[in-house]
N, C-alpha and C positions, 0 to 999 in steps of 0.2 A: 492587455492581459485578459479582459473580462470579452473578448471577441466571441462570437456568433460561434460557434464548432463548424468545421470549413474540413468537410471527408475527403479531400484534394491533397491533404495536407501528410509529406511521408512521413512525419517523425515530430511526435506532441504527445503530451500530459491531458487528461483529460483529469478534475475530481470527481469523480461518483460519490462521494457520501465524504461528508464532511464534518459529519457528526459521533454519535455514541452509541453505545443500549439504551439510552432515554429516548425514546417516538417522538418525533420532531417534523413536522412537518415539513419546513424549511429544510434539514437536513440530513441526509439516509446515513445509517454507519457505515463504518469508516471501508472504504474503497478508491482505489486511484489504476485508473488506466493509462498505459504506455502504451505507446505506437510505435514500432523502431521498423521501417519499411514494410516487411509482412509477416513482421512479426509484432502480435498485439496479446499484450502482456498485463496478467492483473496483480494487484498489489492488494491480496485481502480482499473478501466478499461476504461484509456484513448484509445484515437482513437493510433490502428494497434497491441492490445492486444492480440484477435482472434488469428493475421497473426502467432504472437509469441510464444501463446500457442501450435501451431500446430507447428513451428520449435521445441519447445524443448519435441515433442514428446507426448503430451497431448491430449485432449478431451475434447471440451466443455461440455459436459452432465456427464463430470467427477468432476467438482466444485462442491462442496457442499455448500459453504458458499461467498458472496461477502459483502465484509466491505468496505462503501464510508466514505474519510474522510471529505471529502465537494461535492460541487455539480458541480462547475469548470466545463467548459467540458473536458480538457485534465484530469481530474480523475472519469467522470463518463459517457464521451461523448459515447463511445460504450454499455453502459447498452442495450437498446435497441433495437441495431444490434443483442447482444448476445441472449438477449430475445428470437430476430424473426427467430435467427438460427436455437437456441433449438428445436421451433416446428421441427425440418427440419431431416426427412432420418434419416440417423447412427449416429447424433447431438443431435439426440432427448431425453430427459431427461428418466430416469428410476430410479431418487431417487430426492427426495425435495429440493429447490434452497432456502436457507436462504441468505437475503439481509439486512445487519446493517446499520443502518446511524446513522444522530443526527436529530435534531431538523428538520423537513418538510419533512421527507422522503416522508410519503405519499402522501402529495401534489406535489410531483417533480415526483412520479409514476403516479399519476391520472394525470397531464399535460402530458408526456409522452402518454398515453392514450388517449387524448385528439386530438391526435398528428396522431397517429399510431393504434387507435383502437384495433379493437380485434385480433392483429397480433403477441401483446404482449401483449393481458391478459394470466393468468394461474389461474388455479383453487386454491381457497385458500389453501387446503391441500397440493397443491405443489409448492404454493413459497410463502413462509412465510417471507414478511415484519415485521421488527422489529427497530422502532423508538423510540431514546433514548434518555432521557433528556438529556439537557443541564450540569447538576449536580447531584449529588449525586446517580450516579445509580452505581448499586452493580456490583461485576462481573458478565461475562455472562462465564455460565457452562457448558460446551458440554461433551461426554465420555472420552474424552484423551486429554484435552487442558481446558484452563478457560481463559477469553481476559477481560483486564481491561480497563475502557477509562478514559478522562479527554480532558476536552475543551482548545482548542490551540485558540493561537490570531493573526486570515488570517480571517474566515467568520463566525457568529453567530453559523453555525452548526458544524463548522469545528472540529474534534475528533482527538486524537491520540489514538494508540492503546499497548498495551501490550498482546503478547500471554505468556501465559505459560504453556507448557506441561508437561503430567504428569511424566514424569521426572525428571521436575524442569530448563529447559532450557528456558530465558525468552528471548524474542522479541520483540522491540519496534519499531515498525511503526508510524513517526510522522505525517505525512501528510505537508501541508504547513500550516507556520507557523513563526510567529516572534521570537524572545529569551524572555522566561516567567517565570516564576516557574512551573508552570503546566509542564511544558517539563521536567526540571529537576526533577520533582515528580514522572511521568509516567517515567521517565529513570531511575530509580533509582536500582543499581547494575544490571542491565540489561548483559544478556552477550553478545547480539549484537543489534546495537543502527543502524534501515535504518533512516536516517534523511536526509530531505531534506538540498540542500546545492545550490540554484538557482543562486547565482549570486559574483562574485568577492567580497572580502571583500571592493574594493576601489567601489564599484557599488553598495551596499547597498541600499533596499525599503525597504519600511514600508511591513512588511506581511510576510515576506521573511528571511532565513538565510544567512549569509556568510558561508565560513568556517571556520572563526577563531571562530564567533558566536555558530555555529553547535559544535565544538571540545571543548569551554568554556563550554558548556551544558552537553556536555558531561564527562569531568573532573569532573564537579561539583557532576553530578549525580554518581560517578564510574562508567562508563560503559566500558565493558570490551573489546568490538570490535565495532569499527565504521564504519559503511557504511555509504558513502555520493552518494547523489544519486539529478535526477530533475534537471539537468542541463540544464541551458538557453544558448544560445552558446557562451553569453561573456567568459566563464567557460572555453573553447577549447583554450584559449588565457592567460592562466596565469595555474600556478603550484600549483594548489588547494590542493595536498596535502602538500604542506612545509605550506601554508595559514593555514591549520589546525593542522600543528605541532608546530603552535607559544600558540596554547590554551592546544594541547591534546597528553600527550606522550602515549597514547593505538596505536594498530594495527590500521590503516587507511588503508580501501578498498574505491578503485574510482571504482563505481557501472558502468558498461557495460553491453548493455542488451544482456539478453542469459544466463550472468554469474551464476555458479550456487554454493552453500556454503551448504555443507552438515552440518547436524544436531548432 
């Protein structure tokens, strides 16, 4: 699990940031990269994303798709950095930036805007905003992957996601989030579960998973490998994975950024 990153590789999980809004050395906020043939897919791009993409061998103008599960800045504070890159040299984009959210994307790009002017506008044809209801929206369908969502309970907009390749290999990205049904919905037989897991079971907030919380969701839903990930640094201070061996007997991965899990 904890292998070399091997660019050889068509279809892998990378973590980029494994952490929070608290500055961590050890861990950047919260990001996770997909790779599904040629299609490479981000999941949230908190601040030191960039720095990471480029350790594990990457290219910003090599993304094709970024999916925010909220608006947070530790999950979408570098949107905008990445934007002003793009314009930029050997960064610069040569295929269309699709950008998913929920509920207010467009208004959190036009503030944005607001903000930063035309440094991060792009031409419609090349970055295709895609704002999702809150409910009932169908899968999203691309050539080699199909992503389902369902609303988690942290923010009005806040999404979890489900990739599944055309393979059949499914992926669950929850975003933050409390213990719902909707989690265990979207998790359902999943065969590898990134969920957030922010804080010590004895430290518990409203919005937020433990890991006993995270590994009961995951139980429930059969999920067949669990990543815990989004650690706040009470987390460095207690044995989070035996915390989630009291809910969940699957494989438990403590998510480190860099780490990388092939497909």
């Amino acid at each position: 699990m904890n292998s070399l990153i091997n660019t050889s590789q068509p279809a892998r999980i990378i973590i980029l940031g494994s952490g929070t809004c608290i500055p961590n050395i050890r861990r950047s906020a919260c990001s996770v990269f997909i790779e599904i043939g040629f299609n490479k897919l981000l999941f949230d791009i908190g601040p030191g994303t960039m720095k990471r993409l480029l350790e594990a061998g990457l290219i910003l103008s090599d993304i094709t798709h970024i999916f925010l599960s909220h608006f947070h800045p530790d999950h979408s504070g570098e949107l905008a950095t990445f934007l002003f890159a793009s314009k930029y040299g050997r960064f610069s984009r040569k295929k269309p930036l699709a950008i998913i959210a929920g509920h207010g994307l467009i208004g959190f790009y036009n503030a944005l805007k607001k903000v930063y002017g035309h440094w991060i506008e792009w031409d419609p044809l090349d970055m295709l905003l895609n704002e999702l209801p809150i409910k009932d929206q169908p899968p999203l369908k691309y050539d080699n992957f199909q992503v389902s969502v369902l609303p988690m309970c942290h923010n009005e907009e806040s999404l979890a996601y489900n990739i599944k390749t055309s393979k059949g290999v499914s992926i669950v990205y929850t975003g933050d989030t409390d213990y719902c049904d909707n989690l265990i919905t979207i998790s359902k037989n999943a065969d590898i579960m990134i969920c957030e897991s922010a804080f010590p079971d004895a430290l518990k907030v409203k919005g937020h998973l433990t890991p006993s919380l995270a590994g009961k969701a995951a139980q429930k839903a059969g999920v067949k490998k669990l990543i815990l990930t989004h650690f706040y640094p009470e987390c460095d201070q207690v044995d989070i994975q035996k915390e989630c061996q009291k809910a969940f007997n699957g494989p438990i991965v403590i998510a480190e950024d860099l780490m990388c899990i092939d497909l």
